[in-house]
Backbone as CSV, one residue per row, in Angstrom:
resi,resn,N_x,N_y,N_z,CA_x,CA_y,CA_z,C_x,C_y,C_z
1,UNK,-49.263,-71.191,-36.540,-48.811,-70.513,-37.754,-47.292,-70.519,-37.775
2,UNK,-46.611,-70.989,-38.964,-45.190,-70.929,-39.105,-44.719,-69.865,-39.042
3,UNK,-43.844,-69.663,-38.533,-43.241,-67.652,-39.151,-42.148,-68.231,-40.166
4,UNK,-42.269,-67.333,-41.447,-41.270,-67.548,-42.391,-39.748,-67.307,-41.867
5,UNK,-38.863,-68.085,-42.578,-37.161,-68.192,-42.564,-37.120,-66.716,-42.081
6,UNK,-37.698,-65.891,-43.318,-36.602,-64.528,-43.275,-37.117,-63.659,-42.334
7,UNK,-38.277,-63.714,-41.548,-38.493,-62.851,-40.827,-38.318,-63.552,-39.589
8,UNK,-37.844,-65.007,-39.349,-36.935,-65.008,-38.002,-35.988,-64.584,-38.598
9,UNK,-34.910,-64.789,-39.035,-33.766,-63.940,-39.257,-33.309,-62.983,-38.918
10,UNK,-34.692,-61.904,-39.476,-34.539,-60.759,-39.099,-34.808,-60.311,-37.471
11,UNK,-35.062,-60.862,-37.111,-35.756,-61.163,-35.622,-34.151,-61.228,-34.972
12,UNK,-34.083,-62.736,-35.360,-32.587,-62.551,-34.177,-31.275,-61.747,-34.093
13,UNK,-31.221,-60.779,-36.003,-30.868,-59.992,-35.962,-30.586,-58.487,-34.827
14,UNK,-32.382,-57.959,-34.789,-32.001,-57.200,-34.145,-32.088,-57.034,-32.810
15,UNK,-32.455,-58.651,-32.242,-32.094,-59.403,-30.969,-30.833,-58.818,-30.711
16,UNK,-30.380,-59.692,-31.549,-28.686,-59.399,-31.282,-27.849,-58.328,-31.130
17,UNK,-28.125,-57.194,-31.724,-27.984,-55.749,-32.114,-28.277,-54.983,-30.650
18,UNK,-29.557,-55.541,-30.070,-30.360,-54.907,-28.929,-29.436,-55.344,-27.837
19,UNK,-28.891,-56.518,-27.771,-28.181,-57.078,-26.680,-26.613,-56.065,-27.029
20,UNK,-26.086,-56.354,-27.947,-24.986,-55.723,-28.402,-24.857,-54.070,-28.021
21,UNK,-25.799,-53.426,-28.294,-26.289,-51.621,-27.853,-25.906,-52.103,-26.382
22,UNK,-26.843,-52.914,-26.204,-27.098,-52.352,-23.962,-26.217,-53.174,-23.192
23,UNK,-24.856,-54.215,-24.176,-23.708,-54.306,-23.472,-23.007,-53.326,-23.834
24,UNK,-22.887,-52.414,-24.624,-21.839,-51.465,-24.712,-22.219,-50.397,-23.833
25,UNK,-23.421,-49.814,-24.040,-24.049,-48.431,-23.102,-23.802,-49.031,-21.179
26,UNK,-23.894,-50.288,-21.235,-23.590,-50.146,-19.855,-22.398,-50.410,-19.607
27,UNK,-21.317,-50.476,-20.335,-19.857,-50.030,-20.507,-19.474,-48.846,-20.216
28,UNK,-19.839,-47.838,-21.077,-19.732,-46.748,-21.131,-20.340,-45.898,-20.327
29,UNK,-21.638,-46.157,-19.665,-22.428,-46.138,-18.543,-20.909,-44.822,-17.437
30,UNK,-21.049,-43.504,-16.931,-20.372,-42.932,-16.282,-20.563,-43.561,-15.046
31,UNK,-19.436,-43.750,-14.685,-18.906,-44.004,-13.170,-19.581,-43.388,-11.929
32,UNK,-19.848,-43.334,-10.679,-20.664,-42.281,-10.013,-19.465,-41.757,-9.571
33,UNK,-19.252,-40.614,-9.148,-18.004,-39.543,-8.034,-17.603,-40.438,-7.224
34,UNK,-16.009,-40.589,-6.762,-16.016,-40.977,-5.792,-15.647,-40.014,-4.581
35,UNK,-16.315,-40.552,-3.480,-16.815,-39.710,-2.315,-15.273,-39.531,-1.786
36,UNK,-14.915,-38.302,-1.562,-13.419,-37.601,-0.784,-13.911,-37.395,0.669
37,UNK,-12.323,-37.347,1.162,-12.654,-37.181,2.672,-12.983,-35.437,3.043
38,UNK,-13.385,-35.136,3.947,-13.694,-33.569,4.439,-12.684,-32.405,3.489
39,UNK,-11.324,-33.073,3.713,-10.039,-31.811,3.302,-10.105,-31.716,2.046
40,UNK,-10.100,-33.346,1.461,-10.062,-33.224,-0.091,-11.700,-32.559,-0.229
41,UNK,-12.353,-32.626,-0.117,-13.611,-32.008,-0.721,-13.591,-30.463,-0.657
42,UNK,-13.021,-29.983,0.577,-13.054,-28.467,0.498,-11.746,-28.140,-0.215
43,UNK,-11.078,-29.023,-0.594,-10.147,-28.072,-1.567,-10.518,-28.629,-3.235
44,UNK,-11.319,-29.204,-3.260,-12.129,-29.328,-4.799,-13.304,-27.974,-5.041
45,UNK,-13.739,-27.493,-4.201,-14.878,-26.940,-3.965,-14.469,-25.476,-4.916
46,UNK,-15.144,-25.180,-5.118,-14.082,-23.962,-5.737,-15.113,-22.383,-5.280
47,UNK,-15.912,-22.577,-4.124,-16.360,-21.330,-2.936,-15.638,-21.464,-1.934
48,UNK,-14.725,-22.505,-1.875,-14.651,-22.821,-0.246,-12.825,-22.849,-0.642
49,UNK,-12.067,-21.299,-1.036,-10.688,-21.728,-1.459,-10.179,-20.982,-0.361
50,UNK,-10.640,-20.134,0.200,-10.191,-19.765,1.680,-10.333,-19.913,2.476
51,UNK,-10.861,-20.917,2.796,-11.088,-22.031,4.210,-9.913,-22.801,3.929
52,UNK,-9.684,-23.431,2.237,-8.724,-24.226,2.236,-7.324,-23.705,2.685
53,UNK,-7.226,-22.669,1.881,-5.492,-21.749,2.964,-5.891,-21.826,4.104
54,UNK,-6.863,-21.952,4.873,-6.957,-21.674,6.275,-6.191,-23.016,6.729
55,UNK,-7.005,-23.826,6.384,-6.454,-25.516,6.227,-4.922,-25.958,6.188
56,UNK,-4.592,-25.647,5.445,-3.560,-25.707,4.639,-2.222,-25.388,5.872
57,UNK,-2.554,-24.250,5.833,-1.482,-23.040,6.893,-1.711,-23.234,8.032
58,UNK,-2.681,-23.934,8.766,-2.874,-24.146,9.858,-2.608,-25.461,10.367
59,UNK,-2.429,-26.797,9.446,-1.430,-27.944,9.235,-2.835,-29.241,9.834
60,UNK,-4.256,-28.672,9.761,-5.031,-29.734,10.445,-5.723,-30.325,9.087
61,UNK,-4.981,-30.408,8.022,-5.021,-31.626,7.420,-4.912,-32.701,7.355
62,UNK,-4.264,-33.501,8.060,-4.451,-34.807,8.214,-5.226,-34.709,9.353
63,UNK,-5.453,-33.929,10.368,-6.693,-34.123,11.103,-8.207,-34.467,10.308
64,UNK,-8.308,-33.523,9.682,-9.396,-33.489,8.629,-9.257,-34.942,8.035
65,UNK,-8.987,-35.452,7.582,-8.575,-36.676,6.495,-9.079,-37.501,7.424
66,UNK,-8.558,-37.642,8.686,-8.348,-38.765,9.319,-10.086,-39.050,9.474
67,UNK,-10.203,-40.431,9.999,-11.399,-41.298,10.339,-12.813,-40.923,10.634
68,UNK,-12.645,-39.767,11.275,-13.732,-39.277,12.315,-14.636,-39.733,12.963
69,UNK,-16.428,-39.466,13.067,-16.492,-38.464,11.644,-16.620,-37.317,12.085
70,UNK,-16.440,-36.528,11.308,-16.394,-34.725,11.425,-18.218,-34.325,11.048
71,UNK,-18.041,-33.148,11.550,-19.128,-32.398,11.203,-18.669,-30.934,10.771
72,UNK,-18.484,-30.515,9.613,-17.788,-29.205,9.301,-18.918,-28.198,8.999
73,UNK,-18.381,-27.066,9.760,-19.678,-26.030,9.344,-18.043,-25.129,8.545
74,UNK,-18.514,-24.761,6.884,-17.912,-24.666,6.151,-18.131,-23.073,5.819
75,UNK,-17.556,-21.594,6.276,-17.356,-20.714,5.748,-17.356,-20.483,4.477
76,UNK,-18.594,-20.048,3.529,-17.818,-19.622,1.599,-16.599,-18.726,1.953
77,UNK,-16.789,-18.547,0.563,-15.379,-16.933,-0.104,-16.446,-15.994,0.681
78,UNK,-17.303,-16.021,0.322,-18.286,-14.855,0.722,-18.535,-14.594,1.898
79,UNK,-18.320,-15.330,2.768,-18.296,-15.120,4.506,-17.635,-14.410,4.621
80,UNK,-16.151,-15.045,4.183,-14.471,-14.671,4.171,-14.658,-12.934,4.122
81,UNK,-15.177,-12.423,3.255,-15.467,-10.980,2.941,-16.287,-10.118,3.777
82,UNK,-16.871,-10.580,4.431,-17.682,-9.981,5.487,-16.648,-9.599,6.783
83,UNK,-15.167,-10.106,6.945,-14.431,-10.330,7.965,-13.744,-8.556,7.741
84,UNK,-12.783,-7.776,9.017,-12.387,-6.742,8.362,-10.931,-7.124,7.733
85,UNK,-10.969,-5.913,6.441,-10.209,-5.861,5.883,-8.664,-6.900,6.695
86,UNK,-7.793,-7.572,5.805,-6.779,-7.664,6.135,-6.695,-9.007,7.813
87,UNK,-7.915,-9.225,7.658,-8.363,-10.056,9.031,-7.489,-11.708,8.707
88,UNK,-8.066,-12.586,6.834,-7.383,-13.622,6.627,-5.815,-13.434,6.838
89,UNK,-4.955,-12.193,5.733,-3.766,-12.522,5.700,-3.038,-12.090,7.059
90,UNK,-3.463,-11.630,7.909,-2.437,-11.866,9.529,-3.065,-13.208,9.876
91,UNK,-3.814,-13.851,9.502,-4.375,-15.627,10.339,-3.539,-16.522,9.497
92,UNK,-2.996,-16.683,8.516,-2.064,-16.999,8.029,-0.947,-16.395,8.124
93,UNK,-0.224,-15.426,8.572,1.334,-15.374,8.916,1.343,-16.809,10.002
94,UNK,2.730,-17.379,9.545,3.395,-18.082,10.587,3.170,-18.259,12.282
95,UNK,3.465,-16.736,12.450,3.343,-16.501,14.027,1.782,-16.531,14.609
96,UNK,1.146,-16.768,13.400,-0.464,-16.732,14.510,-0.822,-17.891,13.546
97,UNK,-0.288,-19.303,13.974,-0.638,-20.647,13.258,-1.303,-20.636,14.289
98,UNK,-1.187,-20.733,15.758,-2.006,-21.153,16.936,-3.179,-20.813,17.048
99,UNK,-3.408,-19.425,16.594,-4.529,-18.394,16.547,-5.533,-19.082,15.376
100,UNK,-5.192,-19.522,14.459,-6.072,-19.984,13.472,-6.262,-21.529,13.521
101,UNK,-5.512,-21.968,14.267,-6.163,-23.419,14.235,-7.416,-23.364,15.642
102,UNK,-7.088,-22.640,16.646,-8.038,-22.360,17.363,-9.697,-21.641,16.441
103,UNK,-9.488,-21.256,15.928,-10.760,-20.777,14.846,-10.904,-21.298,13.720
104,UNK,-10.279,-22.011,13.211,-10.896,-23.547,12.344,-11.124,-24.320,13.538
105,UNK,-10.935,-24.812,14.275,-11.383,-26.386,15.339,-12.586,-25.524,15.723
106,UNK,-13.153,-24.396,15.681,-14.417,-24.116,16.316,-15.239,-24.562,15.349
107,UNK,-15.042,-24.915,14.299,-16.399,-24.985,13.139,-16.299,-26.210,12.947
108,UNK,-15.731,-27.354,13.982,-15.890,-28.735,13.085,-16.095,-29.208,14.425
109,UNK,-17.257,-30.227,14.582,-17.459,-30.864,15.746,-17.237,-32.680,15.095
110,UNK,-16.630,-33.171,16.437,-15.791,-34.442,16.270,-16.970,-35.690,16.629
111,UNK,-16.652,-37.020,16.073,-17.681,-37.487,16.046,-18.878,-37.660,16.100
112,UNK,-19.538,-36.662,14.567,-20.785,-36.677,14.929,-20.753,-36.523,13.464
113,UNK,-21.769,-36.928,12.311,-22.110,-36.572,11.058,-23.635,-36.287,11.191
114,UNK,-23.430,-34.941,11.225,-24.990,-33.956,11.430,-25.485,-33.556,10.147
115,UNK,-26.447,-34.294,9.761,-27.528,-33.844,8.745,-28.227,-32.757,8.911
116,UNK,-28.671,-31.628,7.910,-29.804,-30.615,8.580,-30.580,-31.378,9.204
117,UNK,-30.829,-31.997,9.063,-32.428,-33.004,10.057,-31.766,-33.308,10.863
118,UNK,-30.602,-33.621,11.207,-30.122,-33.866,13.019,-29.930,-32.732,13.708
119,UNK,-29.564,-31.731,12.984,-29.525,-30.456,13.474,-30.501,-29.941,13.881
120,UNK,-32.159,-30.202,13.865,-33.073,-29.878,14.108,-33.642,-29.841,15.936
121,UNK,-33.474,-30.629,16.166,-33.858,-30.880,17.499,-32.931,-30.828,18.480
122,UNK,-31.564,-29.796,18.056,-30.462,-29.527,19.111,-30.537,-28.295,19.368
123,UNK,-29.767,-28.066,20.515,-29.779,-26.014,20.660,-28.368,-26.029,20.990
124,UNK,-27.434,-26.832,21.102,-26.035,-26.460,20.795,-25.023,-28.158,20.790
125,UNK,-23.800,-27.371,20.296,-23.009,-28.553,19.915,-21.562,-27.708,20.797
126,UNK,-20.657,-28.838,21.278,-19.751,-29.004,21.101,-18.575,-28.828,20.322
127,UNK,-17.801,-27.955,20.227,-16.906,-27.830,18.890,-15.570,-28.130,19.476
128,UNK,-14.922,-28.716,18.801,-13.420,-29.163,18.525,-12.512,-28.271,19.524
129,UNK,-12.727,-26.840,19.227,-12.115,-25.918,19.721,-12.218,-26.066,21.502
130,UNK,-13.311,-26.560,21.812,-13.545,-26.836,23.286,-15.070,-25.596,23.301
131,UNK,-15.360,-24.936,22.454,-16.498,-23.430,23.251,-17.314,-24.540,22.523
132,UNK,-18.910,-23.897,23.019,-20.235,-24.691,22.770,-20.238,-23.730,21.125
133,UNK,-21.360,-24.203,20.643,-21.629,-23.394,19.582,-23.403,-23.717,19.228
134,UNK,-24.228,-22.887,19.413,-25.751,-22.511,19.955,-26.427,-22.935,18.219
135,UNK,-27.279,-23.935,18.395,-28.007,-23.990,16.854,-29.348,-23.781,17.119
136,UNK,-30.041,-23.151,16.494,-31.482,-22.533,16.683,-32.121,-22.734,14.419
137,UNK,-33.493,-22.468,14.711,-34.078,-22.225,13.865,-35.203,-21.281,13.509
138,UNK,-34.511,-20.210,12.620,-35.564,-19.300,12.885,-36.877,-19.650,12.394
139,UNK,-38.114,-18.289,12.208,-39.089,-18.280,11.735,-39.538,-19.295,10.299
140,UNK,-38.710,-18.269,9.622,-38.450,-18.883,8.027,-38.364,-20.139,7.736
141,UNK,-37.458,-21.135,8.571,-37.146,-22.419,9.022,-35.251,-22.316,8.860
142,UNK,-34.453,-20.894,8.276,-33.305,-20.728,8.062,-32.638,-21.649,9.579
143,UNK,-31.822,-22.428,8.938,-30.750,-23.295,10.379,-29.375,-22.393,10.612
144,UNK,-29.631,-21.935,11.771,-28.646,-21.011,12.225,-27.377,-21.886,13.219
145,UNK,-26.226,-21.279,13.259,-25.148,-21.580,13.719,-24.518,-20.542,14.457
146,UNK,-24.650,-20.405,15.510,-24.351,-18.927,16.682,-25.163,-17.853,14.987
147,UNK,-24.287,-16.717,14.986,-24.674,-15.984,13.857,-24.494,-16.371,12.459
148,UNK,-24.168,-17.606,12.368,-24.172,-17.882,10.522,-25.432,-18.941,9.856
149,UNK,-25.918,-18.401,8.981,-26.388,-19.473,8.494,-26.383,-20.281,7.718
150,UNK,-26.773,-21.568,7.576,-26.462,-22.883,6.907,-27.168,-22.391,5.377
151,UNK,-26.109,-22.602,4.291,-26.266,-22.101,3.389,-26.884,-23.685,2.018
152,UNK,-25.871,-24.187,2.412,-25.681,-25.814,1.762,-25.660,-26.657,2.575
153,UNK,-26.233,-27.849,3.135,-26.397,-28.587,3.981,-26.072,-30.197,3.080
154,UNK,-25.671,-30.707,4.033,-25.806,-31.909,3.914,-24.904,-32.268,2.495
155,UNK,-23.419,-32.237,2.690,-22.262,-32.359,1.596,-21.540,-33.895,2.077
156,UNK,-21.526,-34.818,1.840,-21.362,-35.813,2.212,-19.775,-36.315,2.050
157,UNK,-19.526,-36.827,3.032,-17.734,-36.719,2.704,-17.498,-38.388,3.043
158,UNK,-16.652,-38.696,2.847,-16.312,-39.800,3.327,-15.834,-40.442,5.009
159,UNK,-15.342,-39.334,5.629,-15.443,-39.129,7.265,-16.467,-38.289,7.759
160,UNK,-17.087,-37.513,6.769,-18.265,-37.088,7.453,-19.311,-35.929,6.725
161,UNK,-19.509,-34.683,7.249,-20.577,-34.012,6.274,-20.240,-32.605,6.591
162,UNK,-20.642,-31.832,5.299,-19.824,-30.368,5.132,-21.245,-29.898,5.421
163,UNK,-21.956,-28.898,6.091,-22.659,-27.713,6.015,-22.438,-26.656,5.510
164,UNK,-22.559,-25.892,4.836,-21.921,-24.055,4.324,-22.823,-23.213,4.821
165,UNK,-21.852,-22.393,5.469,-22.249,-21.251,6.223,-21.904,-19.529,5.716
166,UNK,-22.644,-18.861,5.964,-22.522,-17.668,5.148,-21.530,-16.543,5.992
167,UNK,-21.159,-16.607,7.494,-20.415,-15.891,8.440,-19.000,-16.860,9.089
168,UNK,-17.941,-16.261,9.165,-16.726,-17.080,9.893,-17.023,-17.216,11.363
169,UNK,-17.166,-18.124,12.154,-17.532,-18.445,13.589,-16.100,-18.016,13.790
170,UNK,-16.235,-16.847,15.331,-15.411,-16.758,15.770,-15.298,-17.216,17.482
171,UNK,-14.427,-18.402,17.902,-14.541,-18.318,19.458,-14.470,-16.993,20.186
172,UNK,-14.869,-16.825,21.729,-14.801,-16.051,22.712,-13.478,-15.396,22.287
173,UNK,-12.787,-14.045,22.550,-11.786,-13.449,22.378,-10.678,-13.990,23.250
174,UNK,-11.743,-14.515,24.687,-10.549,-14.580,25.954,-9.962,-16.153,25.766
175,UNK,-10.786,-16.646,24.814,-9.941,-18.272,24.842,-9.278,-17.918,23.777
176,UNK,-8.365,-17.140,22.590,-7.858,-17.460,21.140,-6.070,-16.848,22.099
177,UNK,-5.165,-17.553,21.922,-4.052,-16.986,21.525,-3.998,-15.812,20.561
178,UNK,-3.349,-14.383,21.995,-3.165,-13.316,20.932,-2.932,-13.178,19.575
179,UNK,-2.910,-11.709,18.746,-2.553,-11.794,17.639,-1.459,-11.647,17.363
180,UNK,-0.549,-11.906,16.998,0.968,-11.268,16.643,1.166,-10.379,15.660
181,UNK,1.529,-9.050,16.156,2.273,-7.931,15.389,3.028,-8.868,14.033
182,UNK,2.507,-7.785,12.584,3.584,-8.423,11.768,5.137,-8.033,12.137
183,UNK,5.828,-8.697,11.690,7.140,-9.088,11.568,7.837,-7.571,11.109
184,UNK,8.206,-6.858,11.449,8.970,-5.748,10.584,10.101,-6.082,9.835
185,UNK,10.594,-5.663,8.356,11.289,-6.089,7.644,12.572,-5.504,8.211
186,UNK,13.565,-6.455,8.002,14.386,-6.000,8.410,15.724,-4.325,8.014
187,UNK,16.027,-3.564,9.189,16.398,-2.429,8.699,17.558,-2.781,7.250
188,UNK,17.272,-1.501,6.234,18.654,-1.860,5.313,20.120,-1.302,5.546
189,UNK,20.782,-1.375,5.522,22.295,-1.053,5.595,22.555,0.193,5.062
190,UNK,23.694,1.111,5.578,23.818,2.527,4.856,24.739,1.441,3.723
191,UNK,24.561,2.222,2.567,25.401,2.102,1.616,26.245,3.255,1.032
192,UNK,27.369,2.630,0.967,28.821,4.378,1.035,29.486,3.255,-0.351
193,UNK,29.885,5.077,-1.176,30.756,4.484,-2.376,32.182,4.918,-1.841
194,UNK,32.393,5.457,-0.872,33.922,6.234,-0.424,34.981,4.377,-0.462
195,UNK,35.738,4.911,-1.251,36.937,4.211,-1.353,38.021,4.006,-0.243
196,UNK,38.791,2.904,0.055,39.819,3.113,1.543,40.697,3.615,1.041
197,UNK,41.110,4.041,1.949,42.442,4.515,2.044,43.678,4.147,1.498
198,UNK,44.296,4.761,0.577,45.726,3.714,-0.052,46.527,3.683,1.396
199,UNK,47.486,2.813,1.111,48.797,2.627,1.895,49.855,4.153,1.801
200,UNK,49.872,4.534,2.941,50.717,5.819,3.216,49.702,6.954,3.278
201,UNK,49.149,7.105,3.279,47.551,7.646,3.123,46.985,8.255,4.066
202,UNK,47.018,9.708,5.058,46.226,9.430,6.391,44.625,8.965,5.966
203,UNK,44.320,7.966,6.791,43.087,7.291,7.291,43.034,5.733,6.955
204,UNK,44.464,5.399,6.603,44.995,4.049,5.939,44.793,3.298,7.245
205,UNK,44.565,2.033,7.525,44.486,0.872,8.265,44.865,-0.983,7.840
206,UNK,45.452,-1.028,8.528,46.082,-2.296,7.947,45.053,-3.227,7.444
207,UNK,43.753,-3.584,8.962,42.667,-4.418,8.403,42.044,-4.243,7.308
208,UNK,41.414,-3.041,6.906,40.937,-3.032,5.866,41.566,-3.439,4.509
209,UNK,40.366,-4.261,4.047,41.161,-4.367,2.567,41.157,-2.978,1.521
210,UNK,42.368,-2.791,0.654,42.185,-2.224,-0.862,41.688,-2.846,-2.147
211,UNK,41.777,-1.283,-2.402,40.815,-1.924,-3.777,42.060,-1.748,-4.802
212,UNK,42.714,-2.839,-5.202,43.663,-3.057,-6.234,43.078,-2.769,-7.741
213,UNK,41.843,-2.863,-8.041,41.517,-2.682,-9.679,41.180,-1.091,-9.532
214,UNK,40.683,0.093,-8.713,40.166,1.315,-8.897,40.647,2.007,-7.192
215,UNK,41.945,2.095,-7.392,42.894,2.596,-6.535,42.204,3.965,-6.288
216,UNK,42.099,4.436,-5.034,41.856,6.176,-4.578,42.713,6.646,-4.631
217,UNK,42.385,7.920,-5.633,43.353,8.953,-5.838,44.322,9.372,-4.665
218,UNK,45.924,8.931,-5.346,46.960,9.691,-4.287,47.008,11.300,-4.340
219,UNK,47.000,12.315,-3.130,46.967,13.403,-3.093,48.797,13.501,-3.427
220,UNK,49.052,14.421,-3.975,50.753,14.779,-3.973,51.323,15.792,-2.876
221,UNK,51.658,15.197,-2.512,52.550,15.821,-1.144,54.111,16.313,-1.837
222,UNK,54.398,17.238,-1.239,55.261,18.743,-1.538,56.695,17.692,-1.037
223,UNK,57.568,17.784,-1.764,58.867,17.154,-0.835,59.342,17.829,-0.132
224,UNK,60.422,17.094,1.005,60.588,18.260,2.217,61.982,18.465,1.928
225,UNK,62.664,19.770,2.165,63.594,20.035,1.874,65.083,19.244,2.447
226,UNK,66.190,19.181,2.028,66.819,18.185,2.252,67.791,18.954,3.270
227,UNK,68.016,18.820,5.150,68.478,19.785,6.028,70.139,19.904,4.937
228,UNK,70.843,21.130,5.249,72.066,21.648,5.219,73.045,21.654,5.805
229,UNK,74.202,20.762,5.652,75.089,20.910,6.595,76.220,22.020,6.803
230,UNK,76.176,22.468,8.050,77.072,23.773,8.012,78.478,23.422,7.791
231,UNK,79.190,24.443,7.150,80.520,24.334,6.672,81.203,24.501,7.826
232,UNK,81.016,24.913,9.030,81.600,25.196,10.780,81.377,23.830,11.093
């Protein structure tokens, strides 16, 4: 059977149309994410912005970045809050940088990218910091980390994989560099409006400077009588 002119026509029409749609849609087709390394991912994250000051202030960013792979067990905001009062901002002063990089390196173990499913059949790891750190699974099947548990598992980074944990791992007390006392501000100066002394002046001194635009009042002194010479 022939097929008429106009209904091939119409045919290769919307041939053409069909090809034309699904080269453009796979143009436009979205890009997939591209995968960041450990540091950049926890500072995209927007639960995880006080781990990033931890990061940050503690200068093991390009550690983080670098090759690995890492295994990060990742504190939320919400851990962060469980800590006492006032616990983050002394781990960020200056003087206890040592103190906090020792308690970030406890939550990231070094060459290893641990899936919850690798995590399964271990009972402790190794952490950065040098202390072990104990993984168990309770009843429930919750994957525990000494006392925190794995909240988000399996965050995929480009050096390695983020876990989120709901408690801040803290090493042993006797391995952390003390805490350092804050800094006391420094004392302020008495401040005096008393004016110096003019020249001729008791309490006048050469070193000191005057004040030439708002001179201290001269007191008037009595003139002294002029001695008498005897007519003998």
């Amino acid at each position: 059977m022939k097929v008429p002119t106009c209904l091939r026509s119409r045919f290769t029409a919307w041939l053409l149309l069909a090809i034309l749609f699904g080269f453009l849609g796979a143009r436009t087709e979205a890009k997939p994410p591209k995968i960041l390394d450990i540091a950049d991912t926890v500072a995209a994250n927007r639960i995880l912005t006080r781990l990033s000051a931890m990061m940050q202030s503690s200068d093991l960013i390009t550690f983080l970045s670098s090759r690995g792979p890492f295994t990060l067990f990742a504190p939320t905001d919400a851990a962060f809050s469980k800590l006492p009062p006032d616990t983050l901002e002394a781990l960020l002063r200056p003087e206890n940088k040592e103190r906090l990089q020792h308690i970030l390196l406890f939550h990231v173990v070094n060459g290893k990218s641990l899936t919850a499913k690798d995590l399964l059949p271990l009972t402790s790891l190794l952490s950065c910091e040098g202390n072990p750190l104990a993984i168990k699974r309770t009843r429930s099947g919750a994957q525990m980390v000494l006392k925190a548990k794995i909240v988000h598992a399996d965050i995929r980074c480009l050096n390695g994989i983020i876990n989120e944990i709901d408690t801040v791992l803290m090493p042993p007390e006797a391995s952390l560099p003390p805490l350092a006392p804050p800094v006391p501000p420094p004392a302020a100066l008495p401040l005096t409006n008393a004016a110096p002394a003019a020249i001729g002046t008791p309490g006048f001194r050469p070193d000191q400077p005057t004040d030439t635009t708002n001179p201290a009042p001269v007191t008037p002194v009595a003139p002294m009588a002029t001695p008498q010479t005897s007519p003998y």
